[in-house]
N, C-alpha and C positions, 0 to 999 in steps of 0.2 A: 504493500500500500504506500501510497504519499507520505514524506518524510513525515508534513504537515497534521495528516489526519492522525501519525503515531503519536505526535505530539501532543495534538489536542488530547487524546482518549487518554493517554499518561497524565497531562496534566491534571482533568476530570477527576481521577483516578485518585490521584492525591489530593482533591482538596474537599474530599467527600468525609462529611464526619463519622468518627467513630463508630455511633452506634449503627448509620444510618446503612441499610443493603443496597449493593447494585450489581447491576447486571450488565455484562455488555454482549447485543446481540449485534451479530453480523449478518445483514439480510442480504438479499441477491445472491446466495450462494450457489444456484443453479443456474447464473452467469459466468461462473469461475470453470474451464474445461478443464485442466490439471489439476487433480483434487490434491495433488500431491504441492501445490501452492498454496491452496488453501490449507491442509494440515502446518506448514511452513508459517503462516500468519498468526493460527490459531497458537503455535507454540511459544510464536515473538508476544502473545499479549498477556499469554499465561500465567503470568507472574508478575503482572502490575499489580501495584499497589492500589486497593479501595475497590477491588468488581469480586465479589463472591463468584460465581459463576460467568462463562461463556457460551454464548449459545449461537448457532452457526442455522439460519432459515431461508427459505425460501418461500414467497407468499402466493407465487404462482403455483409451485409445485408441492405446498405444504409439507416441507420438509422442516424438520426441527418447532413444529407451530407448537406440535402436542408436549412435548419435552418442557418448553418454555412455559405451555397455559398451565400445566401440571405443579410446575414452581411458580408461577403467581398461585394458584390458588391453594397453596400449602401456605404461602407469606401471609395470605389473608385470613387463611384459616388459625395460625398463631397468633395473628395479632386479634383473633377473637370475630372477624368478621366475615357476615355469610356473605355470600352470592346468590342471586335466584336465576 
C-alpha cells in the first residue's frame, strides 16, 4: 500500500485510547489478484499498535462480512447491548 495510507493507519493506531477497541478492516480484497500480496500487507499491519483485530473483506463478494459482523456483535453483546 501507499507509504501515506501506512502512515495514516499507524498513526490512528497510536492515538487510540487505552481502553477504547479497534479494528482495522481492509475492504476490496477481491481486487487484490496475488493473494500472496495481500497476506504480505496483512502481516506489515499486524503489529501496530491500538487495532485489536484485522479483518480483510470484500462487499461484493462477501468475503470476510460474516467474521467481522460476528465480532461487532460479540462487542455489543459485552458491552450489554442487544440488536434486533
Amino acid at each position: 500500500p501507499d507509504s501515506r495510507v501506512i502512515r495514516l493507519i499507524e498513526r490512528m493506531g497510536k492515538q487510540a485510547p487505552p481502553k477504547q477497541k479497534r479494528v482495522l478492516c481492509m475492504n476490496k480484497v477481491d481486487l487484490v489478484t496475488k493473494k500472496k500480496d495481500l497476506l504480505k500487507v496483512a502481516e506489515q499491519f499486524k503489529h501496530l499498535p491500538g487495532y485489536e483485530r484485522i479483518f480483510m473483506t470484500s462487499g461484493l463478494k462477501g468475503a470476510g462480512l460474516k467474521a467481522l459482523t460476528q465480532y461487532l456483535m460479540e462487542q455489543f453483546k459485552d458491552l450489554g447491548l442487544k440488536i434486533h
